[in-house]
mmCIF file of the C-alpha atoms, coordinates in Angstrom:
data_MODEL
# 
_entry.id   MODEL 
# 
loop_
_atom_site.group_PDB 
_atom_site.id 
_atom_site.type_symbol 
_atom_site.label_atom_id 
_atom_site.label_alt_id 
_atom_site.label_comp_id 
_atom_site.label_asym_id 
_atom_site.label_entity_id 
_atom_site.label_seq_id 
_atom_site.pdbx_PDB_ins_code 
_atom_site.Cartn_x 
_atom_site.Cartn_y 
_atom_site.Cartn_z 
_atom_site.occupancy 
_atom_site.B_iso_or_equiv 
_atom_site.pdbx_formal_charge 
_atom_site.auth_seq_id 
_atom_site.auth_comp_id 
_atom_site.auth_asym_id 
_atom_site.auth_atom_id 
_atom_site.pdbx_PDB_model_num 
ATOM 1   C CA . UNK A 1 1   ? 12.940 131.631 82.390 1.00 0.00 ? 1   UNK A CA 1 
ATOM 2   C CA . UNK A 1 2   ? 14.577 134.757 82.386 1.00 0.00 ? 2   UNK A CA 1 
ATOM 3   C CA . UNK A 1 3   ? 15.746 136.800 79.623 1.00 0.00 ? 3   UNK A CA 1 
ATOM 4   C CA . UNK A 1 4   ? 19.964 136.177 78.634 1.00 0.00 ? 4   UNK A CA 1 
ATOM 5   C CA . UNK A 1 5   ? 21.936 138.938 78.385 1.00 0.00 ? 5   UNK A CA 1 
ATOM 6   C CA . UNK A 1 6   ? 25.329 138.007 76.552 1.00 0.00 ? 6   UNK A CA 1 
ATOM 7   C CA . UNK A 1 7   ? 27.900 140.442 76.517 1.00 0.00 ? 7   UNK A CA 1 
ATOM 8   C CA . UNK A 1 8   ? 30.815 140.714 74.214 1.00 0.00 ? 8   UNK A CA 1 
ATOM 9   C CA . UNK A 1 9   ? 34.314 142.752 74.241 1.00 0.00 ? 9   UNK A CA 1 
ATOM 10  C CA . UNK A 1 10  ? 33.635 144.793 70.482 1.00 0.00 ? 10  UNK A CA 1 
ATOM 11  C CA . UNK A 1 11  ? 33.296 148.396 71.258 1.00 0.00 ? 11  UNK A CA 1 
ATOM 12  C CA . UNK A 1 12  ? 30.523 149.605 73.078 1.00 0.00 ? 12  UNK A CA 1 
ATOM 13  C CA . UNK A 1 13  ? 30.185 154.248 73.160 1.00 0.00 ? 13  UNK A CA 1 
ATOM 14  C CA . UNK A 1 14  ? 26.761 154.748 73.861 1.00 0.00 ? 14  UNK A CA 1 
ATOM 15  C CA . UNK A 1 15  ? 26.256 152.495 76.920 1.00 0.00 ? 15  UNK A CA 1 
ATOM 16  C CA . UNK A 1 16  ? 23.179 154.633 78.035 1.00 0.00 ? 16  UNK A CA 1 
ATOM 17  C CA . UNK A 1 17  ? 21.297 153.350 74.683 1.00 0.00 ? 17  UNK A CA 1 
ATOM 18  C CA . UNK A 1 18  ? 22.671 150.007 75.106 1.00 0.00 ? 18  UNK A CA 1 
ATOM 19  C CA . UNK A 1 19  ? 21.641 150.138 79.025 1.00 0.00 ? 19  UNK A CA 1 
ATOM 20  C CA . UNK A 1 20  ? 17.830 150.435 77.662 1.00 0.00 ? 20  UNK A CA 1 
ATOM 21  C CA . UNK A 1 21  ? 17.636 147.294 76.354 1.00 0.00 ? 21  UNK A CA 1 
ATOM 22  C CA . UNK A 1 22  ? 18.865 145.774 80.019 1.00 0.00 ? 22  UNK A CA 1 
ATOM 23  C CA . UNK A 1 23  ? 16.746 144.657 82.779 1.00 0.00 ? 23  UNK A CA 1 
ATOM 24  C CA . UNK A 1 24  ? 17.770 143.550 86.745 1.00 0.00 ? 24  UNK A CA 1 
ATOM 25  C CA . UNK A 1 25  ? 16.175 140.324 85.938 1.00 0.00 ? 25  UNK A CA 1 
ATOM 26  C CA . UNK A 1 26  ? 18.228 139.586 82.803 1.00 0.00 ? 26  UNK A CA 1 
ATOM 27  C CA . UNK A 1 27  ? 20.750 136.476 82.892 1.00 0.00 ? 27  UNK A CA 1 
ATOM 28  C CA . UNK A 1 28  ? 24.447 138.114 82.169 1.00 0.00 ? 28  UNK A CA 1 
ATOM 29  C CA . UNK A 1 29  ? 27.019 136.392 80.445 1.00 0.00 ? 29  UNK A CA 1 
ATOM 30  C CA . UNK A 1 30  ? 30.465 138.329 79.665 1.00 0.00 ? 30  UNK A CA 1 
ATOM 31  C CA . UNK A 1 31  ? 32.681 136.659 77.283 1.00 0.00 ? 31  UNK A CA 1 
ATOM 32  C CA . UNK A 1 32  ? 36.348 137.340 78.206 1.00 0.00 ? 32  UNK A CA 1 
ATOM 33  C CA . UNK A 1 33  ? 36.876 141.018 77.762 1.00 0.00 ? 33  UNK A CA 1 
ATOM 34  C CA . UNK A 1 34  ? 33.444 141.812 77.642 1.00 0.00 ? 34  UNK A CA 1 
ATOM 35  C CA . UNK A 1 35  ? 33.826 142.100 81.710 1.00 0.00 ? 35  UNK A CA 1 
ATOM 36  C CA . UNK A 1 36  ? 35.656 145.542 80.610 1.00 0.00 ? 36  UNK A CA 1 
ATOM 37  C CA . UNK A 1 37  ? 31.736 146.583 79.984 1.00 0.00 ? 37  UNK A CA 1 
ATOM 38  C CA . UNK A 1 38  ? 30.687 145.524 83.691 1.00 0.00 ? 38  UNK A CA 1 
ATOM 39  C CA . UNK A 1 39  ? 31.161 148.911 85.304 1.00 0.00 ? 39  UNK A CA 1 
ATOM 40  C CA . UNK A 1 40  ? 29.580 151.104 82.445 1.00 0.00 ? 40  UNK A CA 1 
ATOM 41  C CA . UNK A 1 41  ? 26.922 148.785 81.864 1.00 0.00 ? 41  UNK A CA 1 
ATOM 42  C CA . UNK A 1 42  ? 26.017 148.566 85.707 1.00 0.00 ? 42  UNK A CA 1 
ATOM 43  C CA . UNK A 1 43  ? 25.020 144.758 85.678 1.00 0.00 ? 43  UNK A CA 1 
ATOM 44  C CA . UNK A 1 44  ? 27.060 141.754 87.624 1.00 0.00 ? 44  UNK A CA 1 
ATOM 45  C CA . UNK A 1 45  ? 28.419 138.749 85.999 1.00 0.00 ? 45  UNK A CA 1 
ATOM 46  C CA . UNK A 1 46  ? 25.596 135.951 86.783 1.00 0.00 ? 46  UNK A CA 1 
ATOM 47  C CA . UNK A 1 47  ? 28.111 133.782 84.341 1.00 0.00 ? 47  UNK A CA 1 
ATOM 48  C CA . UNK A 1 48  ? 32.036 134.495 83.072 1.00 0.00 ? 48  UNK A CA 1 
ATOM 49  C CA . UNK A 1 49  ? 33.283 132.151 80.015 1.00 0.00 ? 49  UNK A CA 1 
ATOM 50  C CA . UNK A 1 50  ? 36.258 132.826 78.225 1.00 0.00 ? 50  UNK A CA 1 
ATOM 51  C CA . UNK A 1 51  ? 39.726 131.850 77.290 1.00 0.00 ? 51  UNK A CA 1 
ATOM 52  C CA . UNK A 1 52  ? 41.390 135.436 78.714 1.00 0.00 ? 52  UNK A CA 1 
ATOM 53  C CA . UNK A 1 53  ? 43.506 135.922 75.868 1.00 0.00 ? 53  UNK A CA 1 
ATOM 54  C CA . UNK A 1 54  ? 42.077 139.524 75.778 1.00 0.00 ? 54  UNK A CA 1 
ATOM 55  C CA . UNK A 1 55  ? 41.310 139.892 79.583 1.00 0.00 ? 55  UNK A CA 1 
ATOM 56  C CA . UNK A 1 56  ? 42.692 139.128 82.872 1.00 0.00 ? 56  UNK A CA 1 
ATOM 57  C CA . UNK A 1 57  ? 40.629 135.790 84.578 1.00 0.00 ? 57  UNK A CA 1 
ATOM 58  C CA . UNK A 1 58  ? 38.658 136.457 87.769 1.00 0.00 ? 58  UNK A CA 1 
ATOM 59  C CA . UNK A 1 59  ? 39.756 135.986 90.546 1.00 0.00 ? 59  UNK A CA 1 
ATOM 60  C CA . UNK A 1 60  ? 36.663 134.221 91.833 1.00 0.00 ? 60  UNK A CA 1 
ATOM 61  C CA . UNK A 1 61  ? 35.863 131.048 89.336 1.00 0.00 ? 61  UNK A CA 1 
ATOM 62  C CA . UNK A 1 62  ? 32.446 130.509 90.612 1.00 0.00 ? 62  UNK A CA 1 
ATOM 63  C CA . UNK A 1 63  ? 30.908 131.585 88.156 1.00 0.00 ? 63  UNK A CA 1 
ATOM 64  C CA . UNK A 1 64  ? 33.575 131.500 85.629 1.00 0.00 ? 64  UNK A CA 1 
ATOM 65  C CA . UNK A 1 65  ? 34.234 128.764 82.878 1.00 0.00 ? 65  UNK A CA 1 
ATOM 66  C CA . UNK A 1 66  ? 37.247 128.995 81.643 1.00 0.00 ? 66  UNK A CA 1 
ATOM 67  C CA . UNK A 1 67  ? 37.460 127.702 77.619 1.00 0.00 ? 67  UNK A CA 1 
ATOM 68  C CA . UNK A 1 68  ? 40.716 126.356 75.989 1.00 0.00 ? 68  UNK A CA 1 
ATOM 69  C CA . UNK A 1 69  ? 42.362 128.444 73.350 1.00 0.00 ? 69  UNK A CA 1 
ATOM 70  C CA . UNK A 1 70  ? 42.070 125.988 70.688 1.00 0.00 ? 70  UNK A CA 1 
ATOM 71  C CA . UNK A 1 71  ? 38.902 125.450 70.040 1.00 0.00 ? 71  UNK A CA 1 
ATOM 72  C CA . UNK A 1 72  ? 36.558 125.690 67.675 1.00 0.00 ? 72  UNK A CA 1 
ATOM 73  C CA . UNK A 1 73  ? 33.961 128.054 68.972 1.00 0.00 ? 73  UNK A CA 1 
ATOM 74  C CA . UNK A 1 74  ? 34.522 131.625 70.099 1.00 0.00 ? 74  UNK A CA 1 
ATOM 75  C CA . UNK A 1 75  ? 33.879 132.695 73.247 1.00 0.00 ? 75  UNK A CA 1 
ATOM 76  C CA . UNK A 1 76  ? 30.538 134.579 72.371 1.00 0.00 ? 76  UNK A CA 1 
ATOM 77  C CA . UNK A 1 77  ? 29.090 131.405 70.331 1.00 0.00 ? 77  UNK A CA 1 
ATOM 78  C CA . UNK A 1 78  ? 29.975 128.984 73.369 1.00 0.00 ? 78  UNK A CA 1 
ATOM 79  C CA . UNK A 1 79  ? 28.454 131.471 75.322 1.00 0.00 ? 79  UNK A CA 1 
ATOM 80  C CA . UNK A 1 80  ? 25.092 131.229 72.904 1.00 0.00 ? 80  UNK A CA 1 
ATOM 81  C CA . UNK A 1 81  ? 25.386 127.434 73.265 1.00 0.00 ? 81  UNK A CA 1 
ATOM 82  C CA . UNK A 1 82  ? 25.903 127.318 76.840 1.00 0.00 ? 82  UNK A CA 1 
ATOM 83  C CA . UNK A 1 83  ? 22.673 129.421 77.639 1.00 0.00 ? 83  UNK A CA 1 
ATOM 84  C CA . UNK A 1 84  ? 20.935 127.352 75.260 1.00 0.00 ? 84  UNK A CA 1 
ATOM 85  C CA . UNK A 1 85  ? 22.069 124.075 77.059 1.00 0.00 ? 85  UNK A CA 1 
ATOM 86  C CA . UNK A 1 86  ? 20.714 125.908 79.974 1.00 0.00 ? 86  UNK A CA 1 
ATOM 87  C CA . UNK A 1 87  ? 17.431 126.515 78.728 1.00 0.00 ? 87  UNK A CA 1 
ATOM 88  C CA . UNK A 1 88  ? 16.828 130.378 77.347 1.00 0.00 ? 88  UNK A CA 1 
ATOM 89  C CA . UNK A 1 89  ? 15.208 130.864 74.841 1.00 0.00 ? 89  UNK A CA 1 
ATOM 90  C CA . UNK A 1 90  ? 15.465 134.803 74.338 1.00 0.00 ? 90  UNK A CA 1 
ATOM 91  C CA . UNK A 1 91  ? 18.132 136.626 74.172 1.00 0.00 ? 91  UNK A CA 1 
ATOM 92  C CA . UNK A 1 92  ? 20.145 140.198 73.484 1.00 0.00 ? 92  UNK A CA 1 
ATOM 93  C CA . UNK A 1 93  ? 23.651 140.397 72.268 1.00 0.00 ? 93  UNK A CA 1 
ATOM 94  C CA . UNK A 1 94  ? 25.831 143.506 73.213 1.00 0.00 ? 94  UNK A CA 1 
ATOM 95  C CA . UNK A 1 95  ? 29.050 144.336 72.464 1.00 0.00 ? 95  UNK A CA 1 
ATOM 96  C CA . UNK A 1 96  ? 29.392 142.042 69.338 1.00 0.00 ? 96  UNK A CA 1 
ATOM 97  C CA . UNK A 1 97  ? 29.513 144.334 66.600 1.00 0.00 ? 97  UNK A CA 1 
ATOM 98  C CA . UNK A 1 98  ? 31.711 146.637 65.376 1.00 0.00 ? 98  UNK A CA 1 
ATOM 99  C CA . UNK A 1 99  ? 36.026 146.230 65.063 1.00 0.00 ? 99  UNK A CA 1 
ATOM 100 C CA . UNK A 1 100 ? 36.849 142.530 63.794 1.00 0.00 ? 100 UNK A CA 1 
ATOM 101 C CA . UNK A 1 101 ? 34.546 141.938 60.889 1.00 0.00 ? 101 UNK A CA 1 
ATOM 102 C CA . UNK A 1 102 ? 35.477 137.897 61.258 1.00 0.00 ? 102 UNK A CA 1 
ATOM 103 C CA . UNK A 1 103 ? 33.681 138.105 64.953 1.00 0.00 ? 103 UNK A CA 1 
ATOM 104 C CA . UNK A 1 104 ? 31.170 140.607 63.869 1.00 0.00 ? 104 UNK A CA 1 
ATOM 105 C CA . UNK A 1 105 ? 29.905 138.680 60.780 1.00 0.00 ? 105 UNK A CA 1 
ATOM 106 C CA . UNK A 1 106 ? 29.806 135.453 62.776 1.00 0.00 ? 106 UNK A CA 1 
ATOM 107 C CA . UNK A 1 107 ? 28.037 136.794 65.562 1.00 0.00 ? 107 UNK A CA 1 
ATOM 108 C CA . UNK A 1 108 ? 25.074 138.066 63.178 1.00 0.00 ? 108 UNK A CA 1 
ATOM 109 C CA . UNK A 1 109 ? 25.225 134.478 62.058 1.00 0.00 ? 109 UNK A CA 1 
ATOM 110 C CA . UNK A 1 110 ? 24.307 133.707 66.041 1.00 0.00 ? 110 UNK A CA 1 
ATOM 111 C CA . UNK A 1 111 ? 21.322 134.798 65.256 1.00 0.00 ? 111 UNK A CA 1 
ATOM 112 C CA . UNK A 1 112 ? 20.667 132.239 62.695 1.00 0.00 ? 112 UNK A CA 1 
ATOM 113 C CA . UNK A 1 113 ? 21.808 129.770 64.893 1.00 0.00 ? 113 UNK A CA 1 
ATOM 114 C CA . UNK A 1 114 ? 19.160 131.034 67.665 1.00 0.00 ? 114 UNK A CA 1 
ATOM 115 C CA . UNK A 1 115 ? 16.212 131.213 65.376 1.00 0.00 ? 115 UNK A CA 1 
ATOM 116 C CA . UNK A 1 116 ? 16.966 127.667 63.960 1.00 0.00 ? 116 UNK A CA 1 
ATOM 117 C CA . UNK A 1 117 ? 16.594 126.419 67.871 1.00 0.00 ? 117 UNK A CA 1 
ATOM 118 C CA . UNK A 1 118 ? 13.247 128.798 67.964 1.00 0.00 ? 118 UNK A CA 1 
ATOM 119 C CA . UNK A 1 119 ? 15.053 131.097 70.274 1.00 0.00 ? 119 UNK A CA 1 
ATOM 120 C CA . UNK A 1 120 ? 14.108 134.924 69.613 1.00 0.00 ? 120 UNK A CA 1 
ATOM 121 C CA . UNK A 1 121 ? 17.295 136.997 69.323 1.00 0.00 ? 121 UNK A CA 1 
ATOM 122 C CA . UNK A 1 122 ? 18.369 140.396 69.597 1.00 0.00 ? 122 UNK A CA 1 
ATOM 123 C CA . UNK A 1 123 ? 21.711 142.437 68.469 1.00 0.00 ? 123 UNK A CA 1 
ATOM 124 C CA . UNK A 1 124 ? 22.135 146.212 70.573 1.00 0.00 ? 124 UNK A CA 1 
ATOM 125 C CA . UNK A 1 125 ? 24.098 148.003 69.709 1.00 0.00 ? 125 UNK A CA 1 
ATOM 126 C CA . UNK A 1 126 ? 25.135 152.260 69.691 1.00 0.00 ? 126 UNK A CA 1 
ATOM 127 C CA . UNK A 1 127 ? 23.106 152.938 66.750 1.00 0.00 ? 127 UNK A CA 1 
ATOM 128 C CA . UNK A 1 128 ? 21.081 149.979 65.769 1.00 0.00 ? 128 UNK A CA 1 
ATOM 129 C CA . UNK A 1 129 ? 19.035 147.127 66.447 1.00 0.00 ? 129 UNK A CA 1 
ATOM 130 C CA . UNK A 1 130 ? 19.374 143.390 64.639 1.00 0.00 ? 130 UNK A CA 1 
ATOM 131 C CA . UNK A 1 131 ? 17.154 140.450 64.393 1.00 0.00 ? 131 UNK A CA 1 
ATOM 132 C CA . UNK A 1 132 ? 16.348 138.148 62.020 1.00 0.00 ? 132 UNK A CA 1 
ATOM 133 C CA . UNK A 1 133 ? 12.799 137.792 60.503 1.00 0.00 ? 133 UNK A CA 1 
ATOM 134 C CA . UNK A 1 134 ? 11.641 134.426 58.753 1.00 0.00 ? 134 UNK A CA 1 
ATOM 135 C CA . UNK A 1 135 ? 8.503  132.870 56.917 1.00 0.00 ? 135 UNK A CA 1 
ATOM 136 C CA . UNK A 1 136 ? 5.660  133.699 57.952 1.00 0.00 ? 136 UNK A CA 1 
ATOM 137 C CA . UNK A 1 137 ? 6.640  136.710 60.776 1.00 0.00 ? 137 UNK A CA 1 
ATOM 138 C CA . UNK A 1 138 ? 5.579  140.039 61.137 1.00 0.00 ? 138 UNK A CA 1 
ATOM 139 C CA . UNK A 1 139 ? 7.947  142.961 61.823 1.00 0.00 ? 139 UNK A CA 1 
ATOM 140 C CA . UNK A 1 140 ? 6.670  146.364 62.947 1.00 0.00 ? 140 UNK A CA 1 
ATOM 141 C CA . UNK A 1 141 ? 9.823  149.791 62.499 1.00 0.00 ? 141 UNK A CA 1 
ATOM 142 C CA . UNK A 1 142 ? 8.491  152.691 64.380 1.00 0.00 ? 142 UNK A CA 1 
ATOM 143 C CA . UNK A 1 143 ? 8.916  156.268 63.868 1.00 0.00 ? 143 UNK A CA 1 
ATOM 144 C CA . UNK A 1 144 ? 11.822 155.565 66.603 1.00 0.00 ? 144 UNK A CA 1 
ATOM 145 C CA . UNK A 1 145 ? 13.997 154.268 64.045 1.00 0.00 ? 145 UNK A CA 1 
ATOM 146 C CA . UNK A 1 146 ? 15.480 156.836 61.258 1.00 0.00 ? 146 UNK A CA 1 
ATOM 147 C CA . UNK A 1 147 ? 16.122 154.217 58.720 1.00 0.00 ? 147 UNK A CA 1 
ATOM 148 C CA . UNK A 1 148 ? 15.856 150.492 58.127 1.00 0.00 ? 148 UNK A CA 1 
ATOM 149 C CA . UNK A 1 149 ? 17.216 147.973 55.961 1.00 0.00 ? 149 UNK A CA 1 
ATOM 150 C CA . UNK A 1 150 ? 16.609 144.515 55.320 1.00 0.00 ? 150 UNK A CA 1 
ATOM 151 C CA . UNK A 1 151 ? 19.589 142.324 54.539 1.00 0.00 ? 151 UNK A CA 1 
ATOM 152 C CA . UNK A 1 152 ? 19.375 138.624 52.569 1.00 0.00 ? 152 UNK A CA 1 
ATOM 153 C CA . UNK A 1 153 ? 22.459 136.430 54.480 1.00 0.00 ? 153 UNK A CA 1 
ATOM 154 C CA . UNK A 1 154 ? 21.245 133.203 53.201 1.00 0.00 ? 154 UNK A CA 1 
ATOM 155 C CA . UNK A 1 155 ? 20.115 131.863 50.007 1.00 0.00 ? 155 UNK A CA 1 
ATOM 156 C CA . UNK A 1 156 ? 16.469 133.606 48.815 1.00 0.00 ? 156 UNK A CA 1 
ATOM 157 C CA . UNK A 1 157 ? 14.207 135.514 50.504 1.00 0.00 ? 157 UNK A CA 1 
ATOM 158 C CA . UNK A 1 158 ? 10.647 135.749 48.563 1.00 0.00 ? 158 UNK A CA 1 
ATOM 159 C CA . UNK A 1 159 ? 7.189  137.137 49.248 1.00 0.00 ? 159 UNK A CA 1 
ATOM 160 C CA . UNK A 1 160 ? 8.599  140.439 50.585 1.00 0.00 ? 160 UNK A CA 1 
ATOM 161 C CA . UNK A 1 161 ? 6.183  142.888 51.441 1.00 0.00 ? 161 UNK A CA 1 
ATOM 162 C CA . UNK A 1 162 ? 6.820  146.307 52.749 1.00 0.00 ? 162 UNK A CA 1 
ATOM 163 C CA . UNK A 1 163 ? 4.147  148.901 53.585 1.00 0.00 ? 163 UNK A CA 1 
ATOM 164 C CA . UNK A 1 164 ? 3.900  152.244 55.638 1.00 0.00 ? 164 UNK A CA 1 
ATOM 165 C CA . UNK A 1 165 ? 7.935  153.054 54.129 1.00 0.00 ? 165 UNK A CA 1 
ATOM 166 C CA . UNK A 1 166 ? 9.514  155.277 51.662 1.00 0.00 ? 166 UNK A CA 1 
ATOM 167 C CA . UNK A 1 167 ? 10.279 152.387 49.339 1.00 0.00 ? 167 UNK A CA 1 
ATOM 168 C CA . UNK A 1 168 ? 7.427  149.965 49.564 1.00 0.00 ? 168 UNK A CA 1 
ATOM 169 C CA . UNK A 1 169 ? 7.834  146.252 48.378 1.00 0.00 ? 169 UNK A CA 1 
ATOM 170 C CA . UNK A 1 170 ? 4.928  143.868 46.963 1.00 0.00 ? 170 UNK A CA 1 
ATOM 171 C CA . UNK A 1 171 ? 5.780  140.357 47.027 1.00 0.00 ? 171 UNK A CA 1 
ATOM 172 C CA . UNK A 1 172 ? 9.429  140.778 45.698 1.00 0.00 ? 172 UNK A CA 1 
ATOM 173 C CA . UNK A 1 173 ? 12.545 139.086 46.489 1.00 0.00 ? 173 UNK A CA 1 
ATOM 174 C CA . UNK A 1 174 ? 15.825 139.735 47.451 1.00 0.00 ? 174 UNK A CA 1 
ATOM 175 C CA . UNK A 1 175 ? 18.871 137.337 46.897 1.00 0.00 ? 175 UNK A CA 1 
ATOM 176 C CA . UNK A 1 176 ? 22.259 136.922 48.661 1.00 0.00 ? 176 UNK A CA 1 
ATOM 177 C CA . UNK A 1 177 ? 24.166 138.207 45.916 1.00 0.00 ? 177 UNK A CA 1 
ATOM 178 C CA . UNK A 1 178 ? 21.910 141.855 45.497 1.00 0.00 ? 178 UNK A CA 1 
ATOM 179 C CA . UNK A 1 179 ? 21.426 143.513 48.519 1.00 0.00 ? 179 UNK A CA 1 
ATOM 180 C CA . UNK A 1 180 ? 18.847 146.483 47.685 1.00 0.00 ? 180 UNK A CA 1 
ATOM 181 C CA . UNK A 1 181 ? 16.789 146.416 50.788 1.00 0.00 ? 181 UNK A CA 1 
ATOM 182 C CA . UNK A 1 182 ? 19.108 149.312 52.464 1.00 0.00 ? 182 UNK A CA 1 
ATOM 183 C CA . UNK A 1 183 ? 18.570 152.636 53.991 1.00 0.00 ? 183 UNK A CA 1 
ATOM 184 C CA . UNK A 1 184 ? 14.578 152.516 54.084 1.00 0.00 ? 184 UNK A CA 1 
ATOM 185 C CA . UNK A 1 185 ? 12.470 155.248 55.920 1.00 0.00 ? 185 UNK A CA 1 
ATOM 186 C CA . UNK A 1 186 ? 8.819  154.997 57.694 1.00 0.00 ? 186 UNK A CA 1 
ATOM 187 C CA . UNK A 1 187 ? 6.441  157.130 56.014 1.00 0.00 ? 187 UNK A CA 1 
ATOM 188 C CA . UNK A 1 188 ? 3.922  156.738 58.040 1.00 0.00 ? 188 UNK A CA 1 
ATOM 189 C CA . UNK A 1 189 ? 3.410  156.033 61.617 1.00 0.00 ? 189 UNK A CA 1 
ATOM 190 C CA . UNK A 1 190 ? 5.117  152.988 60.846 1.00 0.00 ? 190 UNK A CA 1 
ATOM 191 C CA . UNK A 1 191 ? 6.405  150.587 58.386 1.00 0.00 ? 191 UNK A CA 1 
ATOM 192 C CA . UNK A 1 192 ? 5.574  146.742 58.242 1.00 0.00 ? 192 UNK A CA 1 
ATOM 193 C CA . UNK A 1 193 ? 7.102  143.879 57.057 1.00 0.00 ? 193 UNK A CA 1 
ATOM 194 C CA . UNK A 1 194 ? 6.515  140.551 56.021 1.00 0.00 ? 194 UNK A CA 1 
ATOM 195 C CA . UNK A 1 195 ? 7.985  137.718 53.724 1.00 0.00 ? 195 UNK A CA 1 
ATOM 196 C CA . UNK A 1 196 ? 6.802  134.196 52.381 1.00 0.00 ? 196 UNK A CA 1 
ATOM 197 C CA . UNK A 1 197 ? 10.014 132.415 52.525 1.00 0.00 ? 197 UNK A CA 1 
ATOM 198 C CA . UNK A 1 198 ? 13.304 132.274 53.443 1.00 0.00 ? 198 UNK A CA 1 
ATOM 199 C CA . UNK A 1 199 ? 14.938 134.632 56.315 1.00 0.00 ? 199 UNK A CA 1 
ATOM 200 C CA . UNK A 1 200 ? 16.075 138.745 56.327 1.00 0.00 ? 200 UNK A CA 1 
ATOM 201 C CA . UNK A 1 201 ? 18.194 140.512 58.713 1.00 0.00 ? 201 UNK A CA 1 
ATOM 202 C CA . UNK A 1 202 ? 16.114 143.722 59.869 1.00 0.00 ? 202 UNK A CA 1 
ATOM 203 C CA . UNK A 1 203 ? 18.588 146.261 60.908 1.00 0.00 ? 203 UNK A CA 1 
ATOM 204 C CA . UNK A 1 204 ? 16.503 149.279 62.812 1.00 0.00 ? 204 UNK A CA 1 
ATOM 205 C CA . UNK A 1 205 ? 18.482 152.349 63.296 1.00 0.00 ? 205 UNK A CA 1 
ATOM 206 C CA . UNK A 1 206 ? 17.757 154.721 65.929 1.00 0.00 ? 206 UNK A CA 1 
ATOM 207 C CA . UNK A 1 207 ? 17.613 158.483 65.705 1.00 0.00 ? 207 UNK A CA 1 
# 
């Protein structure tokens, strides 16, 4: 199964970092006025969905699925279910972050929703990269990335253990309520990290 590709209508500047992450054979789904991104990105529609409040509809609905206003989901998380129902199980998010904090906090929480369906997920976006890392997973941050943090977005993380950074961690925890886990550096050739239980958001920052 190829790789999905969903792309959403937030901001996007630095569409040559962003066009990195993108590969011919990658599934694309634009989400209503994500399809402003089409051009600068350089990659066709393979699948439209949206209810084009915020963008005009194709003209050709071949590939389109149109979505009602009212509804429950937004068009990005019916897009994350619909490639789901189609069988993907990895996946980057574009143009998701950034503007509305309402769409961009619930489209970190798409990640969450992807990892609980054992789905690996991806955020891109002009500065940063976003995953989640759970129980038992290793992360590796490069020299490539200036600074990384580690973010707690549901209930407790323990077991943390950081090595190879400028703030290392031994078996620690971080909770929901204290976020401390920002702005770390690699110190060495690079940083690793791993926890016991719960899940963290790894944000990598490129230089």
């Amino acid at each position: 199964m190829r790789r999905c590709v969903i792309i959403g209508g937030a901001e996007i500047r630095n569409y040559d970092a962003v066009r990195k992450y993108l590969v011919p054979e990658d599934y694309c789904i634009y989400c209503d006025c994500g399809l402003k991104h089409a051009g600068a990105l350089g990659y066709a529609p393979d699948l439209v969905i949206g209810d084009f409040d915020s963008h005009a509809m194709p003209e050709d609905l071949h590939n389109v699925i149109v979505l009602p206003t009212v509804k429950d989901d937004t068009d990005t998380i019916f897009a994350v279910k619909e490639a789901l129902r189609r069988g993907y199980d990895d996946f980057v998010l574009v143009g998701v972050t950034g503007g509305k904090l309402d769409h961009t906090l619930g489209n970190v929480y798409a990640l969450m929703m992807l990892k609980s369906h054992g789905a690996k997920a991806m955020i891109v976006d002009d500065y940063s990269e976003i995953e989640i890392i759970s129980a038992g997973e290793v992360r590796h941050v490069g020299k490539g990335c200036r600074f990384f943090s580690l973010l707690n977005i549901s209930g407790t993380a323990k077991g943390i253990t950081i090595t190879g950074a400028k703030y290392n961690l031994n078996d620690a925890e971080i909770t929901s309520e204290y976020q401390y886990g920002i702005s770390n550096e690699v110190s060495g050739d690079e940083a690793v990290i791993t926890l016991k239980e719960g899940n963290l958001l790894l944000i990598r920052v490129r230089i």
